[in-house]
PDB file of N, CA, C and O in Angstrom:
ATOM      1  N   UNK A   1     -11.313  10.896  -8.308  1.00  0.00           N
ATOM      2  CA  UNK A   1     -12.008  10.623  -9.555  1.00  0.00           C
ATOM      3  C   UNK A   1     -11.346  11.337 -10.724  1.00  0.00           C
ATOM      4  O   UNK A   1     -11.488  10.832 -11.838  1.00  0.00           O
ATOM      5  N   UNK A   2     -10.668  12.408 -10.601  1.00  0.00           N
ATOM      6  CA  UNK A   2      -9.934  13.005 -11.504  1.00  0.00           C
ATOM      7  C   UNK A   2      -8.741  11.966 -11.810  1.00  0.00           C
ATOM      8  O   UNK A   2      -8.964  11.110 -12.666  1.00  0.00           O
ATOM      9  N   UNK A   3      -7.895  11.978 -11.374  1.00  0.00           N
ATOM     10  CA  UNK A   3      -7.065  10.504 -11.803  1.00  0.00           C
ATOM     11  C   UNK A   3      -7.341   9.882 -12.178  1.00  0.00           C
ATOM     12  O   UNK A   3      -6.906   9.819 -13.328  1.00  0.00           O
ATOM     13  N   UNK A   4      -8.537   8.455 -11.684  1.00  0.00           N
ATOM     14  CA  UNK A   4      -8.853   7.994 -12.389  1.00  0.00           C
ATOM     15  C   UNK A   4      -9.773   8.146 -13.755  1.00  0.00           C
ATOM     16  O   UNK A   4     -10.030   7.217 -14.521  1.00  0.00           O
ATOM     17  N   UNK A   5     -10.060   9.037 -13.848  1.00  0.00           N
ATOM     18  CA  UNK A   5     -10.524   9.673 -15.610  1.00  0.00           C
ATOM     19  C   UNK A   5      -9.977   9.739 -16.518  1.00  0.00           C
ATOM     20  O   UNK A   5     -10.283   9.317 -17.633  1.00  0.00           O
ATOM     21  N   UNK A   6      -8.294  10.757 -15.887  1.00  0.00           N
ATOM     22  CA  UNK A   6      -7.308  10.993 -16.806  1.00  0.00           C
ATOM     23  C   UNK A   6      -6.597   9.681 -17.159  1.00  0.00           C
ATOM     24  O   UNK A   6      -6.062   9.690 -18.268  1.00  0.00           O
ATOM     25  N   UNK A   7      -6.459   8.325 -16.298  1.00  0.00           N
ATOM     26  CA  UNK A   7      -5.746   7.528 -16.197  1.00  0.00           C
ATOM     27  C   UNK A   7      -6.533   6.284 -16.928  1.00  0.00           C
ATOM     28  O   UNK A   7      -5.896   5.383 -17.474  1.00  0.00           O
ATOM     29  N   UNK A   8      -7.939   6.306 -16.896  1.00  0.00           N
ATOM     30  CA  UNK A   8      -8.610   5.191 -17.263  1.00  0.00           C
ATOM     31  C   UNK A   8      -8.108   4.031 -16.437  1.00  0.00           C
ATOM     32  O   UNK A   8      -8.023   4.086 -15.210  1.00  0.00           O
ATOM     33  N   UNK A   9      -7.667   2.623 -17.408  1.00  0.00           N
ATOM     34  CA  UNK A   9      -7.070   1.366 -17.034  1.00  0.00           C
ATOM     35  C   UNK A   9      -5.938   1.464 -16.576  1.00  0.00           C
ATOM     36  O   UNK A   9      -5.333   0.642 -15.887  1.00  0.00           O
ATOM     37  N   UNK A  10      -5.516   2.741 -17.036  1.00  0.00           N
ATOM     38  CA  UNK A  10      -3.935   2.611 -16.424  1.00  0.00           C
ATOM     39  C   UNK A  10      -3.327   2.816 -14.713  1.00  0.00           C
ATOM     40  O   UNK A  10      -2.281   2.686 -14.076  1.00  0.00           O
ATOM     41  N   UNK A  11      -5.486   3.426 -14.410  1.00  0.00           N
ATOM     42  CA  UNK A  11      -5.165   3.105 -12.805  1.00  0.00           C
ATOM     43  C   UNK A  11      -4.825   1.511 -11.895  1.00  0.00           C
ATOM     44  O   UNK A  11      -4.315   1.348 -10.786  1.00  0.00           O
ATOM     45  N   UNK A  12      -5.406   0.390 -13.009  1.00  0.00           N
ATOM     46  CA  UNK A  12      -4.799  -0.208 -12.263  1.00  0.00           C
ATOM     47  C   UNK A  12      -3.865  -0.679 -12.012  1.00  0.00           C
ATOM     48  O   UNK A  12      -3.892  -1.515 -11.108  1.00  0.00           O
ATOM     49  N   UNK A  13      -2.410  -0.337 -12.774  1.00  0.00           N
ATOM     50  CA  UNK A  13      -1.374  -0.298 -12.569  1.00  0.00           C
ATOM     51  C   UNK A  13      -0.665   0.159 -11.272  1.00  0.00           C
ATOM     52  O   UNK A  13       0.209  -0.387 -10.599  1.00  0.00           O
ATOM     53  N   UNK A  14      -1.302   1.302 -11.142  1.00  0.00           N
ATOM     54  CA  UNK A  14      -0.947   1.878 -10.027  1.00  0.00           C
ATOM     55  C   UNK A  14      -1.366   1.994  -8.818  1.00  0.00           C
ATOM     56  O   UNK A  14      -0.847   2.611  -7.888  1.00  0.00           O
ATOM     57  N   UNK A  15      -2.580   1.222  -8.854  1.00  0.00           N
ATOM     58  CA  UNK A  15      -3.227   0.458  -7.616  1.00  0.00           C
ATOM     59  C   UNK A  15      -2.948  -0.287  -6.311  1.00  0.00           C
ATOM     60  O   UNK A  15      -3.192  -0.117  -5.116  1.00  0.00           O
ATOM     61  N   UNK A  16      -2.341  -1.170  -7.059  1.00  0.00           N
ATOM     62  CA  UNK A  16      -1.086  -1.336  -6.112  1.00  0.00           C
ATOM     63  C   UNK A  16      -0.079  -1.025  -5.126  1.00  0.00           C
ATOM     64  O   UNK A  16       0.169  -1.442  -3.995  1.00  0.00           O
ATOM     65  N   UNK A  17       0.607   0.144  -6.179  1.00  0.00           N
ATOM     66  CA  UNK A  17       1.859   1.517  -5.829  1.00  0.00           C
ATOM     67  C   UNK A  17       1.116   2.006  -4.440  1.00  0.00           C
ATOM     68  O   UNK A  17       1.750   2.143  -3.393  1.00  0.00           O
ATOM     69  N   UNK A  18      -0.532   2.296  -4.568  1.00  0.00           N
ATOM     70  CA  UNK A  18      -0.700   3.665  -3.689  1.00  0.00           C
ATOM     71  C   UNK A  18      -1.042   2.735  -2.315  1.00  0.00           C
ATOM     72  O   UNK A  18      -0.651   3.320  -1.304  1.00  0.00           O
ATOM     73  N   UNK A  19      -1.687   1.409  -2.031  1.00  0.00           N
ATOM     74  CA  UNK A  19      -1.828   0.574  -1.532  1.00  0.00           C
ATOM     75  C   UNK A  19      -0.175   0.489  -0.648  1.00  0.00           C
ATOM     76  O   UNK A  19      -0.062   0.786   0.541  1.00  0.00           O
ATOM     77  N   UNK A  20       1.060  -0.004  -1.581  1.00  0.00           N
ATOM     78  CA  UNK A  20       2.021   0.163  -0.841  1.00  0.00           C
ATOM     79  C   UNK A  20       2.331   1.133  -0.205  1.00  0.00           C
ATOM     80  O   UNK A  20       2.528   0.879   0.983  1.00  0.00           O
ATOM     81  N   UNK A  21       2.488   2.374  -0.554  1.00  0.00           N
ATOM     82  CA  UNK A  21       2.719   3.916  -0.229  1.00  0.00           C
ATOM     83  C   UNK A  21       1.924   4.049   1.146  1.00  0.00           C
ATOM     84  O   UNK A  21       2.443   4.478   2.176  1.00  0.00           O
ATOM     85  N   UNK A  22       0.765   3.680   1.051  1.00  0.00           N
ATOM     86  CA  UNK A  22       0.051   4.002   2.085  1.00  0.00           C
ATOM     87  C   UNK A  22       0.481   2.915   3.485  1.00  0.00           C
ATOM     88  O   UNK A  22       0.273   3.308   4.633  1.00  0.00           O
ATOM     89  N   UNK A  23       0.896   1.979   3.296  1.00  0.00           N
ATOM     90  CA  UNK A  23       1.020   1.052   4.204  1.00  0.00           C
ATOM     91  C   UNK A  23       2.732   1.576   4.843  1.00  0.00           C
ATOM     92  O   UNK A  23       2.939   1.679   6.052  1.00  0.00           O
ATOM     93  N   UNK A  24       3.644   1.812   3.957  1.00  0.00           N
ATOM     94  CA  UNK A  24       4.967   2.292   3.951  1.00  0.00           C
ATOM     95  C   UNK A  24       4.638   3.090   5.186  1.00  0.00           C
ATOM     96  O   UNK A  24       5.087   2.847   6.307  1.00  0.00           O
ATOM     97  N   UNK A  25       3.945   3.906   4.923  1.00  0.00           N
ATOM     98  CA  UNK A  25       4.342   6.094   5.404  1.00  0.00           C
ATOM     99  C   UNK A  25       3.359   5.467   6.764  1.00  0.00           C
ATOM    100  O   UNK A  25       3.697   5.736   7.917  1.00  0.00           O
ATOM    101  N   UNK A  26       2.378   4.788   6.534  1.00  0.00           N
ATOM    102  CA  UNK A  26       1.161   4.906   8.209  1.00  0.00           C
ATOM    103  C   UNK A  26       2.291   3.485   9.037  1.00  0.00           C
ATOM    104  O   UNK A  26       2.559   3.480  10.239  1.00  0.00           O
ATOM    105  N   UNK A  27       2.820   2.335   7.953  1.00  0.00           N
ATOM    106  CA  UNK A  27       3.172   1.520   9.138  1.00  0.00           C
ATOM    107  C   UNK A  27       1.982   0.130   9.591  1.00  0.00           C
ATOM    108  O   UNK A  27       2.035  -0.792  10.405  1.00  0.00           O
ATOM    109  N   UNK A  28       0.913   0.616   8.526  1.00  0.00           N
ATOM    110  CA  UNK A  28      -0.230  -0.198   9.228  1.00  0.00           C
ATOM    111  C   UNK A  28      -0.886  -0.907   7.147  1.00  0.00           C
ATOM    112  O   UNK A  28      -1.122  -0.263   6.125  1.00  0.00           O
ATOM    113  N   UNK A  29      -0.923  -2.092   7.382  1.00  0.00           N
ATOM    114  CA  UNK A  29      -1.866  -2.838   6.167  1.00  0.00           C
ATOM    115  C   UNK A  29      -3.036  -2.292   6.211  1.00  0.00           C
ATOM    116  O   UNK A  29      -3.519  -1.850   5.169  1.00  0.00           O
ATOM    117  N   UNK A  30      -3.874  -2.192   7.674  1.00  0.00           N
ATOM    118  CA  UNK A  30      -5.299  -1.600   8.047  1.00  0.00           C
ATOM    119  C   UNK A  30      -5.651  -0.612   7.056  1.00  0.00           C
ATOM    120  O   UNK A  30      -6.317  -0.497   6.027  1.00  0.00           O
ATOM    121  N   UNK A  31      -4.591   0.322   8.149  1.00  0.00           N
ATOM    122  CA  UNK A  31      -4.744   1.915   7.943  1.00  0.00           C
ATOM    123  C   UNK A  31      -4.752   1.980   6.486  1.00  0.00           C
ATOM    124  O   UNK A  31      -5.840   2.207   5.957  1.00  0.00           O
ATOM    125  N   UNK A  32      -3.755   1.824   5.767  1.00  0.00           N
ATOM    126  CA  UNK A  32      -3.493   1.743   4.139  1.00  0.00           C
ATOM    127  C   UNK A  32      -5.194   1.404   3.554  1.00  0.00           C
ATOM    128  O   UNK A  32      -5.773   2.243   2.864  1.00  0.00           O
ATOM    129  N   UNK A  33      -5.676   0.441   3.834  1.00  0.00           N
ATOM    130  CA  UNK A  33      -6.724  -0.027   3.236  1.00  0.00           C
ATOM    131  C   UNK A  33      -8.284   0.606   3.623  1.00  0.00           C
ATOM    132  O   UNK A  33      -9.332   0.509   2.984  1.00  0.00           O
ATOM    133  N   UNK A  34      -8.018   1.250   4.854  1.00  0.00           N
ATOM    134  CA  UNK A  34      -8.935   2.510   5.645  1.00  0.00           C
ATOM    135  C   UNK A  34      -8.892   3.641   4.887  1.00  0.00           C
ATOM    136  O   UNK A  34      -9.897   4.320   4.673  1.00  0.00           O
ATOM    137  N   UNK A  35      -7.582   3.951   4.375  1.00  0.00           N
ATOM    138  CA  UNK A  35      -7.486   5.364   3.432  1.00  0.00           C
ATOM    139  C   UNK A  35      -7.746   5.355   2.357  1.00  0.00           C
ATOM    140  O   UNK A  35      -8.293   6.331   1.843  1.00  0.00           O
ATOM    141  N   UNK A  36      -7.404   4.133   1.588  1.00  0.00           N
ATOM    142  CA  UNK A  36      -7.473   4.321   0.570  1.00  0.00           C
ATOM    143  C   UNK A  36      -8.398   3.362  -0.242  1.00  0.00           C
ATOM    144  O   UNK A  36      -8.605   3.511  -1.446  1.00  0.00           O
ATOM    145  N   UNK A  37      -8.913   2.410   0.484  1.00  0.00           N
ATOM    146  CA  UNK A  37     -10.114   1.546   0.128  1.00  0.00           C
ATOM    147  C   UNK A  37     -11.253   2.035  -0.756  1.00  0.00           C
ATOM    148  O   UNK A  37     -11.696   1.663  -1.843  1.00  0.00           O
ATOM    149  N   UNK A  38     -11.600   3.112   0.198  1.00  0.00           N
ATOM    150  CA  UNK A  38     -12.960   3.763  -0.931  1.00  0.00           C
ATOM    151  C   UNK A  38     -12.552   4.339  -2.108  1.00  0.00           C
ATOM    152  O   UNK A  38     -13.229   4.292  -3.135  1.00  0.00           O
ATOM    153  N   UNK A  39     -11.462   4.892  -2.019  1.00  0.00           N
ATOM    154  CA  UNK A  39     -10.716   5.831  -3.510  1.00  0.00           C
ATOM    155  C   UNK A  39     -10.634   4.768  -4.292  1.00  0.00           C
ATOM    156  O   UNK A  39     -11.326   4.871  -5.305  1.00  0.00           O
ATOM    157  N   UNK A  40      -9.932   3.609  -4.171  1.00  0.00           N
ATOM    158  CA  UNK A  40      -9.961   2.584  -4.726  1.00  0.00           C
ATOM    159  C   UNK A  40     -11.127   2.072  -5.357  1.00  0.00           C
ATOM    160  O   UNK A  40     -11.049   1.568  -6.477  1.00  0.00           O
ATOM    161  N   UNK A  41     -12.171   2.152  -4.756  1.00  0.00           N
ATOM    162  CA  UNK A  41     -13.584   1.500  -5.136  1.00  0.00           C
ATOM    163  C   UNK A  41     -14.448   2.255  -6.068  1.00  0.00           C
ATOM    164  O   UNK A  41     -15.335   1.844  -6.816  1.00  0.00           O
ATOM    165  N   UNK A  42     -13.891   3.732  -5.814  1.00  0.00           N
ATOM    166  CA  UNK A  42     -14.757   4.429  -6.336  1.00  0.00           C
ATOM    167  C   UNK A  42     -14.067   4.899  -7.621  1.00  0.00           C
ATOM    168  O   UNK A  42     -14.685   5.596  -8.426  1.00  0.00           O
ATOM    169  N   UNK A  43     -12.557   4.460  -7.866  1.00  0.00           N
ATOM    170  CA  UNK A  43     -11.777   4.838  -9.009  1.00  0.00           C
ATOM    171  C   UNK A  43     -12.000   3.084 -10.078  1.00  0.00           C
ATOM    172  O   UNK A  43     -11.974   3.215 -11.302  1.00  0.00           O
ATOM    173  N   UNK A  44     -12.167   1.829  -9.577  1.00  0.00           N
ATOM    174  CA  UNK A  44     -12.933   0.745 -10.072  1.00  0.00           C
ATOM    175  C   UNK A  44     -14.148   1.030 -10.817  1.00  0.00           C
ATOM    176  O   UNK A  44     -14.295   0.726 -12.001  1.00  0.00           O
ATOM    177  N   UNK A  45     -15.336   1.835  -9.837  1.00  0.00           N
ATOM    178  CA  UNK A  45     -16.404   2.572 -10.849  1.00  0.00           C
ATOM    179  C   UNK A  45     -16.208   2.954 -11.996  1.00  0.00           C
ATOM    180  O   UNK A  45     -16.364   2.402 -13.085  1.00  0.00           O
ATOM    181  N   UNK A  46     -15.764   4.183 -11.625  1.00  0.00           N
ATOM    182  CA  UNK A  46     -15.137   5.142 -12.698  1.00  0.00           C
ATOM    183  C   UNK A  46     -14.670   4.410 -13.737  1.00  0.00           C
ATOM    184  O   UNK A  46     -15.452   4.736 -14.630  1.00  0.00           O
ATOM    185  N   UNK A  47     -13.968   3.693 -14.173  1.00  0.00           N
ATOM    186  CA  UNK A  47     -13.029   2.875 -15.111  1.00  0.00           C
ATOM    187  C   UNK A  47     -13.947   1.472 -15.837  1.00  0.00           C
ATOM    188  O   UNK A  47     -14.158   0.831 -16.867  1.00  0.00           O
ATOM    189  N   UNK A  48     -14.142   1.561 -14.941  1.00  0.00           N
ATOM    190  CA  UNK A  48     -15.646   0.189 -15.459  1.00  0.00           C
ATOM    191  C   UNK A  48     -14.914  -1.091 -15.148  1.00  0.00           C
ATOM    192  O   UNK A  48     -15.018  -1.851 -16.110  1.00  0.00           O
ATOM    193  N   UNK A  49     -14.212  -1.614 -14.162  1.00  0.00           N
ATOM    194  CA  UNK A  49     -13.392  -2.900 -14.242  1.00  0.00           C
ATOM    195  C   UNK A  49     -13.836  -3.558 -12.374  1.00  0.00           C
ATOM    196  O   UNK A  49     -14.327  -2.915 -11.446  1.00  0.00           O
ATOM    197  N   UNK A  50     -13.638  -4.241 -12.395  1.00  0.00           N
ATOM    198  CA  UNK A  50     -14.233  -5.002 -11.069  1.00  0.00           C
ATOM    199  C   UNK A  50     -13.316  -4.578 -10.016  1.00  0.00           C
ATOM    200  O   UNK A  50     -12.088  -4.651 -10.057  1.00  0.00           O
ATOM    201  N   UNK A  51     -14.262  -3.988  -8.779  1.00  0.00           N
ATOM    202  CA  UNK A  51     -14.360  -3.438  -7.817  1.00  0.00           C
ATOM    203  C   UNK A  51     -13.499  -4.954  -6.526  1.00  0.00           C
ATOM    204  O   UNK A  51     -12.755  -4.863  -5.550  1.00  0.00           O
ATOM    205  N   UNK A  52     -13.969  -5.838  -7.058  1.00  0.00           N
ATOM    206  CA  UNK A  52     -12.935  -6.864  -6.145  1.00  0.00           C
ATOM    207  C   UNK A  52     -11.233  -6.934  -6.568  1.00  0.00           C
ATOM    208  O   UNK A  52     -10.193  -7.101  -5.930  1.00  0.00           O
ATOM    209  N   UNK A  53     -11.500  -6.763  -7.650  1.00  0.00           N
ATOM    210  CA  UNK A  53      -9.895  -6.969  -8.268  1.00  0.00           C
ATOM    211  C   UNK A  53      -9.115  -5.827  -7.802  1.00  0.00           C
ATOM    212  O   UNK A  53      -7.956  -5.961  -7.409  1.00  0.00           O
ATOM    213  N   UNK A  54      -9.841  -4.498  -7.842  1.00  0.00           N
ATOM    214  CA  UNK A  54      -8.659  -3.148  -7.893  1.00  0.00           C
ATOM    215  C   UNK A  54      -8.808  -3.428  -6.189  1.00  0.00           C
ATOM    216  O   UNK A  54      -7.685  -3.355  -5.690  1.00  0.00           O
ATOM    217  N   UNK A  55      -9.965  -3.754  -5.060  1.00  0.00           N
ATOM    218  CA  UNK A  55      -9.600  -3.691  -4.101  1.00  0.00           C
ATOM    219  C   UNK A  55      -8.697  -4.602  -3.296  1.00  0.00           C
ATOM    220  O   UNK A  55      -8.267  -4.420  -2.157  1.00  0.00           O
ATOM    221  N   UNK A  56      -8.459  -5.806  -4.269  1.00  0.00           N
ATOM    222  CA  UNK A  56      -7.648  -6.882  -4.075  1.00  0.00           C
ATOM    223  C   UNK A  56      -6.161  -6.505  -4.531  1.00  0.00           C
ATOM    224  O   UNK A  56      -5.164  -7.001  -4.006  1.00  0.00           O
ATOM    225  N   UNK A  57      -6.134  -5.692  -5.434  1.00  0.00           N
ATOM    226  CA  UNK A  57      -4.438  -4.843  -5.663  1.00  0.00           C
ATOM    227  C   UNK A  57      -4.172  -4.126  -4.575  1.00  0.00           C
ATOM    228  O   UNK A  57      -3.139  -4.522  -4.034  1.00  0.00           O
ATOM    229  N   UNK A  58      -4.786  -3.049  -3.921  1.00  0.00           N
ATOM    230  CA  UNK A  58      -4.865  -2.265  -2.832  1.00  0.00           C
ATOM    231  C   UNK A  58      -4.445  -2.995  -1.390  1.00  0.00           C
ATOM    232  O   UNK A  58      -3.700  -2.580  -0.503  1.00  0.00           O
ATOM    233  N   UNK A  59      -5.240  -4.295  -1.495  1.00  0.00           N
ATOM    234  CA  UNK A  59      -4.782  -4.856   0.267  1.00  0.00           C
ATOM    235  C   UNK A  59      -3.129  -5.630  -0.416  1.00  0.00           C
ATOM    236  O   UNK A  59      -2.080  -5.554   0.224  1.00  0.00           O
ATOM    237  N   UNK A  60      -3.196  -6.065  -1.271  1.00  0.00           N
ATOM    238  CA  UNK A  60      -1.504  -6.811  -1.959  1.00  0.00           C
ATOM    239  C   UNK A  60      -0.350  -6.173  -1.691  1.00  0.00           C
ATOM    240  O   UNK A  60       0.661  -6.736  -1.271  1.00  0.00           O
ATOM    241  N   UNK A  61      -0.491  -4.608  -1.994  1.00  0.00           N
ATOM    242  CA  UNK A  61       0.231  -3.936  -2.215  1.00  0.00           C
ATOM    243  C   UNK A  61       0.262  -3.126  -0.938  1.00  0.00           C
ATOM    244  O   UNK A  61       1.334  -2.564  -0.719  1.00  0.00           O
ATOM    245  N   UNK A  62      -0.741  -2.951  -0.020  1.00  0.00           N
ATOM    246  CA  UNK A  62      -0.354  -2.533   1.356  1.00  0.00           C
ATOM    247  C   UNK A  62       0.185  -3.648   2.384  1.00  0.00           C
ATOM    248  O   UNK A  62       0.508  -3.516   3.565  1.00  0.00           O
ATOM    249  N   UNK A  63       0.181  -4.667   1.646  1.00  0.00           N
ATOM    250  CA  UNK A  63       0.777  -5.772   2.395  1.00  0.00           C
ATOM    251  C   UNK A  63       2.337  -5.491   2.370  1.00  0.00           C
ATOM    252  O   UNK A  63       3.047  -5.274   3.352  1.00  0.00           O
ATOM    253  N   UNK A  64       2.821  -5.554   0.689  1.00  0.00           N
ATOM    254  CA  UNK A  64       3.708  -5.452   0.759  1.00  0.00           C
ATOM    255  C   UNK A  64       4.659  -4.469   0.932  1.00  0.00           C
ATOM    256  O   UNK A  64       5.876  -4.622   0.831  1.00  0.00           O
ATOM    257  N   UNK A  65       3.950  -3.264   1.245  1.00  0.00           N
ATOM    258  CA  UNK A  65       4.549  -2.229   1.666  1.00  0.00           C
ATOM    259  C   UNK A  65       4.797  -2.260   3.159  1.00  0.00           C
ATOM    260  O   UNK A  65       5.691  -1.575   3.656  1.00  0.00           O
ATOM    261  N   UNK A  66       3.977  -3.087   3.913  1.00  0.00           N
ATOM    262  CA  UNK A  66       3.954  -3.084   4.896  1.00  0.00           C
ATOM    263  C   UNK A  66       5.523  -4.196   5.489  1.00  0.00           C
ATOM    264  O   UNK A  66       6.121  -4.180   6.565  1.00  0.00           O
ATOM    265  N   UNK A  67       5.687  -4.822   4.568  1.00  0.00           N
ATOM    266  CA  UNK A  67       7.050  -5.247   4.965  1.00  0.00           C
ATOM    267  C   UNK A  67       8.687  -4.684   4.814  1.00  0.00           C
ATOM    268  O   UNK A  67       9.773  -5.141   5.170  1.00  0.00           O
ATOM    269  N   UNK A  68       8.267  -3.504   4.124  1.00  0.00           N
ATOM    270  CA  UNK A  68       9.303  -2.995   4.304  1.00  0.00           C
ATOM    271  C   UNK A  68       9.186  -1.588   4.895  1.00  0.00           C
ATOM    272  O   UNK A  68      10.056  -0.786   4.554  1.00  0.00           O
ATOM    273  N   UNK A  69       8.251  -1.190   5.714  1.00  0.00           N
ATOM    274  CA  UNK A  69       7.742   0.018   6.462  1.00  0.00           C
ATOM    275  C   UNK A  69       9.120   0.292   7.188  1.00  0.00           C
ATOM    276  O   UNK A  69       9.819  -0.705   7.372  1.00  0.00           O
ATOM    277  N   UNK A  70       9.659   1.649   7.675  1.00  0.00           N
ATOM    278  CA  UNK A  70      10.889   1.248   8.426  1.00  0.00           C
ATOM    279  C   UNK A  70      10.280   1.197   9.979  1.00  0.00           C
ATOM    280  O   UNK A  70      10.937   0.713  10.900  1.00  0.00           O
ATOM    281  N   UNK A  71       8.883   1.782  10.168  1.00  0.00           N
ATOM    282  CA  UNK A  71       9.104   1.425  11.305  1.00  0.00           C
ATOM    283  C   UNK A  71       8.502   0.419  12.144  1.00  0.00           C
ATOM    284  O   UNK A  71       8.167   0.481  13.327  1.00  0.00           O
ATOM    285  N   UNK A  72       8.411  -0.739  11.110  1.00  0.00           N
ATOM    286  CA  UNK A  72       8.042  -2.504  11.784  1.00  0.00           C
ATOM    287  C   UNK A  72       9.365  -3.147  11.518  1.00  0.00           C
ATOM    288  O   UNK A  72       9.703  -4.135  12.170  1.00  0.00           O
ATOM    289  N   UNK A  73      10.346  -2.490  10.327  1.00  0.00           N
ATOM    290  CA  UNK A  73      11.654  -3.238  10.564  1.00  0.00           C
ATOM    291  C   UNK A  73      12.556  -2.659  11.910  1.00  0.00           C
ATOM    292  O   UNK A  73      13.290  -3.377  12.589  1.00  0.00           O
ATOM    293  N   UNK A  74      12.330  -1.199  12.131  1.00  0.00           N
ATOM    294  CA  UNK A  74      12.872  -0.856  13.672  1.00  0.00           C
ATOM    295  C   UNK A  74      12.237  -1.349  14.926  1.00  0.00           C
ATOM    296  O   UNK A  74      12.793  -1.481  16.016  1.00  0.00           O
ATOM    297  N   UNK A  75      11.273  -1.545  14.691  1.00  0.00           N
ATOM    298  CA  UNK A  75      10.548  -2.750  15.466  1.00  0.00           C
ATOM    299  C   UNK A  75      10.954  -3.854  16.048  1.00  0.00           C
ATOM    300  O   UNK A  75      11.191  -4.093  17.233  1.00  0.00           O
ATOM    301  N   UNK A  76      11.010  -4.485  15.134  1.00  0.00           N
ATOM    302  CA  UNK A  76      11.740  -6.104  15.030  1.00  0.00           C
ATOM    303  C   UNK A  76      13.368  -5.938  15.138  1.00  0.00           C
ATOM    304  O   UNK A  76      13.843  -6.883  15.768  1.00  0.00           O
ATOM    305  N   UNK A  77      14.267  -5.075  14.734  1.00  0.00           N
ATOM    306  CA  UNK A  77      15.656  -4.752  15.468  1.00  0.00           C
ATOM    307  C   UNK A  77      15.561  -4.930  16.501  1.00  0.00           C
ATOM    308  O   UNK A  77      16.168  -5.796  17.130  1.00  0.00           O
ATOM    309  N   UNK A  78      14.473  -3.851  17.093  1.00  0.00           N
ATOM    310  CA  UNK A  78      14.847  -3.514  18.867  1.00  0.00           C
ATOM    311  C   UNK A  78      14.090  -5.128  19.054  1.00  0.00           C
ATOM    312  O   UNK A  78      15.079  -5.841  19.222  1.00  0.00           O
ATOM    313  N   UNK A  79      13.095  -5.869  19.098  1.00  0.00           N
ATOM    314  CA  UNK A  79      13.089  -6.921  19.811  1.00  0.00           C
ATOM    315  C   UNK A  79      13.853  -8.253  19.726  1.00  0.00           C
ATOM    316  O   UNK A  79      13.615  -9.327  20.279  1.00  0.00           O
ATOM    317  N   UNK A  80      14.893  -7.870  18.835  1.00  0.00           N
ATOM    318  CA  UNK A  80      15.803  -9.452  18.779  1.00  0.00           C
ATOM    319  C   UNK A  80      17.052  -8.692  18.846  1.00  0.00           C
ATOM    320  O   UNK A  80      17.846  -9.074  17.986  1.00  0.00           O
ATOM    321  N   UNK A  81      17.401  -7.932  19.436  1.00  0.00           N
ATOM    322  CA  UNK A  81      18.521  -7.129  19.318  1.00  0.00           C
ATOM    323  C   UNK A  81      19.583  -6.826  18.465  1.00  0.00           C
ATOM    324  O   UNK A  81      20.730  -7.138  18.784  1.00  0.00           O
ATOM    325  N   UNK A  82      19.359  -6.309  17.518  1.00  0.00           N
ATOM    326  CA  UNK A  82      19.773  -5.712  16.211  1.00  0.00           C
ATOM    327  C   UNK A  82      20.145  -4.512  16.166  1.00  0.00           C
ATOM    328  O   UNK A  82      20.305  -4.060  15.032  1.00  0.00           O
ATOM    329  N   UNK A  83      20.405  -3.605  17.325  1.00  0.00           N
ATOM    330  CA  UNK A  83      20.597  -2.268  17.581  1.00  0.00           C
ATOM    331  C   UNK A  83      21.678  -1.894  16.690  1.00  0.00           C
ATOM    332  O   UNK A  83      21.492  -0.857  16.053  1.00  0.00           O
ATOM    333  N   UNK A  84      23.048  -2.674  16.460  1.00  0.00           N
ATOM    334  CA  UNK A  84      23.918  -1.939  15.836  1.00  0.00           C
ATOM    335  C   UNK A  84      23.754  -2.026  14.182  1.00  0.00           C
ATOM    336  O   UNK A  84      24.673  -1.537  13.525  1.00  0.00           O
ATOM    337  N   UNK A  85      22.547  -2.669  13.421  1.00  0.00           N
ATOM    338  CA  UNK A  85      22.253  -2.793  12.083  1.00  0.00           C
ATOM    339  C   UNK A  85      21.359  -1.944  11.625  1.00  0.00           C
ATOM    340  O   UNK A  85      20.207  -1.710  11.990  1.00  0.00           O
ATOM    341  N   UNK A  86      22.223  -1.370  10.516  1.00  0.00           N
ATOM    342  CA  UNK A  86      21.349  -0.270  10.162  1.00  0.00           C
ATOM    343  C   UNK A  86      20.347  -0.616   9.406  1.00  0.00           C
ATOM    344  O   UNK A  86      20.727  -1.629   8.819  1.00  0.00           O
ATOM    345  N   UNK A  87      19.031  -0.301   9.001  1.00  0.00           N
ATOM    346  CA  UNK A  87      17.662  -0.433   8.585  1.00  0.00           C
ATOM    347  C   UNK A  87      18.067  -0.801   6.971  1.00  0.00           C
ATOM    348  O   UNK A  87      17.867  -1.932   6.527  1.00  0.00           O
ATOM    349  N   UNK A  88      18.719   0.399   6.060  1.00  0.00           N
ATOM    350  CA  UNK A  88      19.180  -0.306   5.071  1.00  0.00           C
ATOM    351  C   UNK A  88      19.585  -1.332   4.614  1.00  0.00           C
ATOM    352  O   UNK A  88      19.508  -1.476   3.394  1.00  0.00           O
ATOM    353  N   UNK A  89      20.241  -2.551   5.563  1.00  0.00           N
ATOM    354  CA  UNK A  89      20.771  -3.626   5.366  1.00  0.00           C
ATOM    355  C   UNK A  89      19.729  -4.549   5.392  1.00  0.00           C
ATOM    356  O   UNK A  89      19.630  -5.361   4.472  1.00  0.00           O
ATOM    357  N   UNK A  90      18.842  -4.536   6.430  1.00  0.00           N
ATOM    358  CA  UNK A  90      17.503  -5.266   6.434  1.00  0.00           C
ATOM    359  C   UNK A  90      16.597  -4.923   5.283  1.00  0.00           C
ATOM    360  O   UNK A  90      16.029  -5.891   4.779  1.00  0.00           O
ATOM    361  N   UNK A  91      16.392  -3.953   4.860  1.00  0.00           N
ATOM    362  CA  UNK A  91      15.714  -3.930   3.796  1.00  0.00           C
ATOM    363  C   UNK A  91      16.303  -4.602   2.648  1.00  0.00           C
ATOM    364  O   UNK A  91      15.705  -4.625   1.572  1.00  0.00           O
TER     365      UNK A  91
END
């Protein structure tokens, strides 16, 4: 709630960002949206702007973090055999 105070509207800019971040580092869309869902909802309050929209940036953006997680792209190496490509190139 401190962030979003100092940040007002400009959290939902970054709504998104933490949505990805979170999906990146756990590996999981879920998890991302488990952690950070309520912060999300409760930083929507705070700001006065609709609680579907900022939680609809949050699952977007753990989506798309979730595609470049490294470890669902090391994932998908080892099952089509990609062993000698390094992760950078896939990304």
């Amino acid at each position: 709630t401190i962030l979003s105070d100092a940040m007002k509207e400009g959290w939902i800019a970054v709504a998104a960002f933490i949505g990805a971040l979170g999906s990146f580092f756990s590996g999981s869309t879920t998890i991302s949206n488990l952690t950070f869902g309520e912060i999300q909802l409760i930083a929507a309050e705070q700001i006065g702007t609709s609680e579907t929209a900022l939680l609809a940036l949050q699952a977007a953006g753990a989506s798309a973090g979730n595609g470049i997680c490294l470890n669902n792209i090391i994932a998908a190496c080892a099952v089509v055999g990609l062993v000698s490509v390094g992760e950078g190139k896939i990304i």
